[in-house]
C-alpha positions in Angstrom: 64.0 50.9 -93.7 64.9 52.2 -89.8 63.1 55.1 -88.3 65.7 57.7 -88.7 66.1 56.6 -92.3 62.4 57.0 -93.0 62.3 60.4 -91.2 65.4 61.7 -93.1 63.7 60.8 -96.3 60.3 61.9 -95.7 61.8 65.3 -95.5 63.4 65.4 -98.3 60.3 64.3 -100.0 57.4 66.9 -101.2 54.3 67.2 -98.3 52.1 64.2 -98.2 49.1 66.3 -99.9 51.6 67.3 -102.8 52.8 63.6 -103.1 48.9 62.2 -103.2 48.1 64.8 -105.8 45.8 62.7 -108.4 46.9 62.2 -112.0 43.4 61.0 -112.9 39.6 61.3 -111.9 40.0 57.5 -110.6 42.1 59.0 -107.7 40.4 61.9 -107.3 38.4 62.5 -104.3 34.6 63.9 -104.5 32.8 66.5 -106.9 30.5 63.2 -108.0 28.5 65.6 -109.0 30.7 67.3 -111.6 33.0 64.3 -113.1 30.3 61.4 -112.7 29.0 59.7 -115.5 27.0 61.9 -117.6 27.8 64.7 -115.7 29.2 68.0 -117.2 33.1 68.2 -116.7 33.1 64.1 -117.4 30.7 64.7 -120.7 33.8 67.8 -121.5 36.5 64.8 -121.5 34.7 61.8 -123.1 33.9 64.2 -126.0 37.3 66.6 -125.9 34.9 69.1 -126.7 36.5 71.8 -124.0 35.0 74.9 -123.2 36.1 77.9 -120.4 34.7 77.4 -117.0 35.6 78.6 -113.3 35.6 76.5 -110.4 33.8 78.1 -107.5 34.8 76.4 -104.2 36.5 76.3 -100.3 40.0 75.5 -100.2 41.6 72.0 -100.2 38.5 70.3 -102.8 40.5 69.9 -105.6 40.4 72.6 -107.8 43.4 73.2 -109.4 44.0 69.2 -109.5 40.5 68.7 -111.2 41.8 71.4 -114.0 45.1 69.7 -114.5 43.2 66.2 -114.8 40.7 67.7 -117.1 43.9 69.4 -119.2 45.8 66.2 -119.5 42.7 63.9 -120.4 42.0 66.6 -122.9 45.2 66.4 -124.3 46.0 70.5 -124.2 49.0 72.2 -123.3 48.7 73.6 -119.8 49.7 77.1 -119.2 49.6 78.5 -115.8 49.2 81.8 -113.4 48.6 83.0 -110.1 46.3 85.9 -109.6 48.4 86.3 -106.3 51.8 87.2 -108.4 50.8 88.0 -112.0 49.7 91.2 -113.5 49.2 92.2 -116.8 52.5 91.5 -118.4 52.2 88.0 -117.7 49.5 87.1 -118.9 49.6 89.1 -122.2 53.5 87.1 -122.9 51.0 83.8 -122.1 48.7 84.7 -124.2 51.8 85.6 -127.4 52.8 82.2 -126.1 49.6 80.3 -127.0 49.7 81.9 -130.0 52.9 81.1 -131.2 52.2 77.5 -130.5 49.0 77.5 -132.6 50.8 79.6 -135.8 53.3 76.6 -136.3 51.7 73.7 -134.7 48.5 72.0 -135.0 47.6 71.1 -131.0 44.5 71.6 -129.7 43.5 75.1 -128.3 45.9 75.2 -125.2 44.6 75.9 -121.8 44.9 79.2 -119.4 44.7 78.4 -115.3 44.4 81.0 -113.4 45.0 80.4 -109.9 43.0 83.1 -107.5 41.2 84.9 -110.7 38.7 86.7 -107.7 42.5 88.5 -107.1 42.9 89.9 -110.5 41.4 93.1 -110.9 39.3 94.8 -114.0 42.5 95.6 -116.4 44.1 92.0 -115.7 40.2 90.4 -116.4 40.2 92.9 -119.3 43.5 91.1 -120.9 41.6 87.4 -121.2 38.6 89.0 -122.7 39.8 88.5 -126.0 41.6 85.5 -126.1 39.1 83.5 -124.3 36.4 84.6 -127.0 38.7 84.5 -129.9 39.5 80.8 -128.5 43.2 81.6 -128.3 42.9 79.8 -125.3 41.0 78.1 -122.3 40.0 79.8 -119.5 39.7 78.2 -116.4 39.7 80.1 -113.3 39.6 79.1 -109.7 38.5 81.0 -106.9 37.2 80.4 -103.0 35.0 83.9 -103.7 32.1 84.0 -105.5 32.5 84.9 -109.2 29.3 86.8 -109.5 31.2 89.8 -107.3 34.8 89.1 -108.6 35.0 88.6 -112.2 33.7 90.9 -114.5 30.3 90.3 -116.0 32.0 89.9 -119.9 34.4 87.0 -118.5 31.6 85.2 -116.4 29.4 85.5 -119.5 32.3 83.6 -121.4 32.7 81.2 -119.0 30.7 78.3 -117.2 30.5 78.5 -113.1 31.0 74.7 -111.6 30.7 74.8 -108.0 33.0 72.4 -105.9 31.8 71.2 -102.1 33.4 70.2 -99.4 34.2 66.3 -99.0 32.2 64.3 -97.0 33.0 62.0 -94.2 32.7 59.3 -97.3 35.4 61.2 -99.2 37.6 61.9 -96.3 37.4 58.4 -94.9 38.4 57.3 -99.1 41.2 59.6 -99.4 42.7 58.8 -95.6 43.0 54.9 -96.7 44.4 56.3 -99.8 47.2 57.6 -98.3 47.7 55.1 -95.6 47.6 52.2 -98.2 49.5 54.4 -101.4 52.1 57.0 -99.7 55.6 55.6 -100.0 56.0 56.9 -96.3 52.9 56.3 -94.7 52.9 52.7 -95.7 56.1 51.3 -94.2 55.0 53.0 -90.9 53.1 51.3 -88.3 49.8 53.2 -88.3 46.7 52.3 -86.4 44.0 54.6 -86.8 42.0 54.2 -83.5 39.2 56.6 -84.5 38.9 59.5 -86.8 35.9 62.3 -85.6 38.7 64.6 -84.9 40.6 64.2 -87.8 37.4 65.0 -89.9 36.1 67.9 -87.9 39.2 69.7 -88.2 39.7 68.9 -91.8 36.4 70.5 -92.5 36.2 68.6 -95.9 39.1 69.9 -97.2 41.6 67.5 -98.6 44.3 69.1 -98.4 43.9 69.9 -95.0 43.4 66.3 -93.9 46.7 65.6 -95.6 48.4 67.7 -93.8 47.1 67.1 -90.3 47.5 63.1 -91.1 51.2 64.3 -91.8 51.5 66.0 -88.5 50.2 63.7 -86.2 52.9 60.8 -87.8 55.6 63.0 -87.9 54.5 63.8 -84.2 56.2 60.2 -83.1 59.1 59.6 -84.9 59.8 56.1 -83.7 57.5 53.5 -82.6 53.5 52.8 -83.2 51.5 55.6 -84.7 48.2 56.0 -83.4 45.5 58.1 -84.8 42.7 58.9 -82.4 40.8 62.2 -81.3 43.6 62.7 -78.5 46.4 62.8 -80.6 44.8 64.8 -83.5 43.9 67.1 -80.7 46.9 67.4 -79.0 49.2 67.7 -82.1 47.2 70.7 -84.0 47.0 72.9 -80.5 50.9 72.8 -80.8 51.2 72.9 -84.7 48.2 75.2 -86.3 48.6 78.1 -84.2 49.8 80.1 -87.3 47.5 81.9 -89.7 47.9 80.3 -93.2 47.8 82.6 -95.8 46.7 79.9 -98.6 43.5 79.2 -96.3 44.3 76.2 -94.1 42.5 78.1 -91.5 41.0 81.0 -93.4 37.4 79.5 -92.4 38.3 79.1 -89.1 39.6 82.7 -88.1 36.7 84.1 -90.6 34.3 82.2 -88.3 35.5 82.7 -85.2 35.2 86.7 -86.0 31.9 87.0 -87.2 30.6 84.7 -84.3 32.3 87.7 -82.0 30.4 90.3 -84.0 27.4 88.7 -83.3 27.8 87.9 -79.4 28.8 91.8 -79.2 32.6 91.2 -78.4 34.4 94.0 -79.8 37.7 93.1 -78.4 37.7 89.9 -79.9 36.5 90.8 -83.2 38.9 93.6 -83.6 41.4 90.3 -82.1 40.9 88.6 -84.9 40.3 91.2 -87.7 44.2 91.6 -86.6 44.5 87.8 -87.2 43.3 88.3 -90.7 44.8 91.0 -91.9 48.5 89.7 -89.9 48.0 86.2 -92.2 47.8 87.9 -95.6 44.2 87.9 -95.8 42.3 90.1 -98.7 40.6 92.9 -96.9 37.6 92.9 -99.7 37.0 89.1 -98.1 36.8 90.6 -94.6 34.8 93.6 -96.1 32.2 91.5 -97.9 31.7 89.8 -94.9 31.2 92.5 -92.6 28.2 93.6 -94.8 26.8 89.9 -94.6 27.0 90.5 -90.3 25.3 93.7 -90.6 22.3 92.9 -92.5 21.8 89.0 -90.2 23.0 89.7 -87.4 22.5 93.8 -86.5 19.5 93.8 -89.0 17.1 96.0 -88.1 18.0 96.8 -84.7 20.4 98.8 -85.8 19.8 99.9 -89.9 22.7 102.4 -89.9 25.0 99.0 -89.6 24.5 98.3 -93.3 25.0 101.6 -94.3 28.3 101.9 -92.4 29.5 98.1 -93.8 28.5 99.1 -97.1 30.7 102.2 -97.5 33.6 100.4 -95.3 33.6 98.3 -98.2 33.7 101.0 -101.1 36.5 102.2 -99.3 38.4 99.7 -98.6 38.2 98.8 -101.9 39.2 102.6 -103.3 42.3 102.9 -100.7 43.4 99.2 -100.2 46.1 98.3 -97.3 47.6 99.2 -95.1 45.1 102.4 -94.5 42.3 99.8 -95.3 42.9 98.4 -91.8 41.6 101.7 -90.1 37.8 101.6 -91.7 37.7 97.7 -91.3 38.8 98.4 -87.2 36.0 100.9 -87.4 33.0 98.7 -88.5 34.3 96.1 -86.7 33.9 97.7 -83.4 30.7 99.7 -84.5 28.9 95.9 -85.8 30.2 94.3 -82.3 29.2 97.3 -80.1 25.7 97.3 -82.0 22.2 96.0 -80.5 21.5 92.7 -82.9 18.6 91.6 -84.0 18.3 88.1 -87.0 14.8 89.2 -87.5 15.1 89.8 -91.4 17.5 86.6 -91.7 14.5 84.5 -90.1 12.2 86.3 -92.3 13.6 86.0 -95.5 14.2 82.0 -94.5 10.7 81.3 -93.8 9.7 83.4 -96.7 11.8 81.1 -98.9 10.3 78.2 -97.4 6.9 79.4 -97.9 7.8 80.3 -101.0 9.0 76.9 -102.6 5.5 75.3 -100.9 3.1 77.9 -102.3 5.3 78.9 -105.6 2.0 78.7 -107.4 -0.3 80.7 -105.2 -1.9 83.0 -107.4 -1.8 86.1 -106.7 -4.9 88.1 -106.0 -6.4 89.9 -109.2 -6.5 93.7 -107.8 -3.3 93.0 -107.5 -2.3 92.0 -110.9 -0.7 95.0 -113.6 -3.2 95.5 -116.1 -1.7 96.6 -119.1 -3.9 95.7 -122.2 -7.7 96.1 -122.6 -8.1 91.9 -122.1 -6.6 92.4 -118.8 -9.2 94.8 -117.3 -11.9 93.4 -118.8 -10.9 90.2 -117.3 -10.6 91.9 -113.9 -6.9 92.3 -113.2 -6.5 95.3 -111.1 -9.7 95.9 -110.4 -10.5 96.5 -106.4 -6.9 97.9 -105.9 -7.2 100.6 -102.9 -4.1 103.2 -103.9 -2.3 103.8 -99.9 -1.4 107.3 -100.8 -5.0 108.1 -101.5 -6.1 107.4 -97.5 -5.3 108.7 -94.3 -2.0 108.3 -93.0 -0.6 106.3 -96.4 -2.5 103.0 -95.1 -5.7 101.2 -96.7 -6.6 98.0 -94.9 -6.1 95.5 -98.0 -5.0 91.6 -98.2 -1.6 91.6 -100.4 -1.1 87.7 -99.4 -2.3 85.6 -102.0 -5.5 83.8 -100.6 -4.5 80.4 -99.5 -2.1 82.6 -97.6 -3.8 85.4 -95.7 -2.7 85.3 -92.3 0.5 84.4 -92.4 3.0 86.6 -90.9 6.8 85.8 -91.5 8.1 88.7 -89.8 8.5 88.5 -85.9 10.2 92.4 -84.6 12.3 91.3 -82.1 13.1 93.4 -78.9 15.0 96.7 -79.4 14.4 100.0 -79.7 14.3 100.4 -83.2 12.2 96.9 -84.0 10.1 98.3 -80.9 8.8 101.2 -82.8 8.3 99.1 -85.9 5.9 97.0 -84.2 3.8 99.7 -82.8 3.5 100.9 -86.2 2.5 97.1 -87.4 0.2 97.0 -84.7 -1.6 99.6 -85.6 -1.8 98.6 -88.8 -2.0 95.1 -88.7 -4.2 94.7 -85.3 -5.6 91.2 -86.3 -1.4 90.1 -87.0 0.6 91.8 -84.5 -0.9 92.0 -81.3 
């Protein structure tokens, strides 16, 4: 086959990440950890014994393939929506439809996928309640978004939470042979892949993503030797990706590339790519969510009123939707950016993990301790507690840190004006910690 010819027919084919879609878990590409042996979603096909679940996961790692394999292995009839275009209706005449099938056949319970189910809001959710608990059907969901905010707490309780993860280089470097050894295109081109770091940053381990960049860069030279190396990847993407994809090729990237604006207190280029976002399609809740995650790391303390301001930015934005939306997101955009910042509470909270996990069992002091029955007293639990309120100026001097502990200070105030009058305040308090 010529050049031209194989040109000609590569576009008439489906995209390369479309045409190396896997059929089964042999060609599918990471989630070990999910459809390894003895692992849940494998354990849900060797024994057919199906049950409702979400898949919680970035983009391009195989969630709606992993569903269809799981479906077919299963032997269940696949019904499917998107949260993006369905409402109610639809998925009421799905639900009639499974139904129907199990009145006059005598299949297995038939399976619901539902694309985007972070997109549906409380009446659509509402509509699956009953089916998925009267096992009409299936539910499985996929989302980017965590469910614990998006699906209502009656669905979630019906349904099992896997989480998917990125590939690794491992993956990626599995799946690239893949589709230079399997692709009916790929395979009678002359492809030498010099070295692969670009490729593999940029993809970000998403699959589909390194699909479709692998495309690019051969579609990039037409005729001739194919060469993938960090120079071509390079060059080919700055001419080809400079688009906003609505269906998340660069969702992460734009998303990133705003927040890290907020922080370094650039409101012209966080408002920049707020517009980015909101231009591609993007859901303004996403943006919103996150603007409350940069207030409370990256303003903190320096500036309390931040999380206050995120917080109702997103209760509105999620009473008034688009296009108004875009007004309160401008505003707390500019208002996070233009903020002093302080990460003293995201340190904080990190090392208090830490500490946490090393010392989780660290007794805690008996005057500290509830004591709510007679055995408790007499065994000394709260007995030595200083009440604050009963001493001058609300303050007792009193260890609270468990004893192995005392000492230990996890929270640094960082220079500002606000975090500047909370350490005075700790000093005075705290002389022999804060000095």
């Amino acid at each position: 086959m010529d050049n031209e010819e194989n040109i000609g027919r590569s576009r008439m084919l489906p995209p390369l990440p479309e045409r190396l879609r896997p059929t089964n878990l042999e060609e599918y590409a990471g989630q070990k950890h999910l459809i390894g042996p003895g692992c849940v979603i494998r354990n849900m096909i060797d024994s057919g014994n199906l049950t409702s679940f979400i898949l919680w996961g970035p983009p391009g790692v195989g969630k709606t393939t992993l569903s269809r394999i799981v479906t077919k292995e299963c032997q269940r009839e696949f019904f499917t929506l998107s949260a993006v275009s369905a409402g109610v209706k639809e998925v009421r005449e799905v639900i009639e439809r499974a139904k129907s099938q199990s009145l006059f056949a005598a299949a297995a319970t038939p399976v619901l996928f539902i694309d985007e189910i972070h997109r549906f809001n409380k009446a659509q959710q509402d509509a699956l309640l009953g089916a998925a608990e009267d096992g009409t059907i299936i539910l499985i969901g996929a989302t980017t978004e965590n469910p614990s905010f998006e699906v209502i707490s009656p669905l979630l309780s019906r349904c099992q939470v896997f989480v998917l993860k990125p590939l690794d280089v491992t993956e990626l470097k599995w799946l690239l042979d893949r589709a230079l050894t399997t692709d009916v295109i790929l395979k009678s081109r002359d492809i030498e892949v010099k070295d692969t770091d670009a490729l593999f940053r940029y993809s970000g381990g998403d699959a589909r993503k390194l699909l479709n960049i692998l495309e690019i860069v051969v579609n990039a030279t037409p005729s001739g030797k194919v060469v993938i190396s960090n120079e071509t990847v390079t060059g080919c993407l700055q001419e080809n990706m400079a688009i906003y994809d609505k269906n998340g090729e660069m969702h992460y990237d734009i998303i990133s590339a705003f927040i890290k604006s907020i922080r370094g207190s650039d409101p012209n280029a966080a408002v920049y790519y707020l517009a980015r976002m909101l231009d591609g399609g993007e859901d303004p809740l996403f943006i919103a969510r996150r603007l409350c995650i940069s207030a409370a790391e990256d303003v903190g303390l320096a500036n309390p009123n931040a999380l206050l301001l995120a917080r109702s930015c997103f209760d509105i934005v999620h009473t008034i939707g688009m296009p108004e939306a875009r007004i309160p997101l401008s505003e707390c955009t500019i208002y996070l950016a233009s903020s002093p910042k302080s990460n003293s509470a995201y340190l904080a909270i990190n090392q208090a993990l830490e500490l946490a996990h090393k010392t989780q069992y660290a007794p805690v002091p008996l005057y500290l301790r509830n004591a709510p029955t007679k055995l408790m007293e007499e065994l000394g639990y709260s007995d030595g507690y200083k009440y604050a309120h009963d001493y001058p100026g609300h303050f007792v001097d009193l260890e609270f840190m468990p004893e192995e502990l005392k000492g230990q200070t996890l929270y640094e105030p960082q220079p500002n004006k606000h975090e500047d009058d909370l350490r005075r305040r700790l000093e005075a308090y705290w002389p022999k910690y804060y000095k």
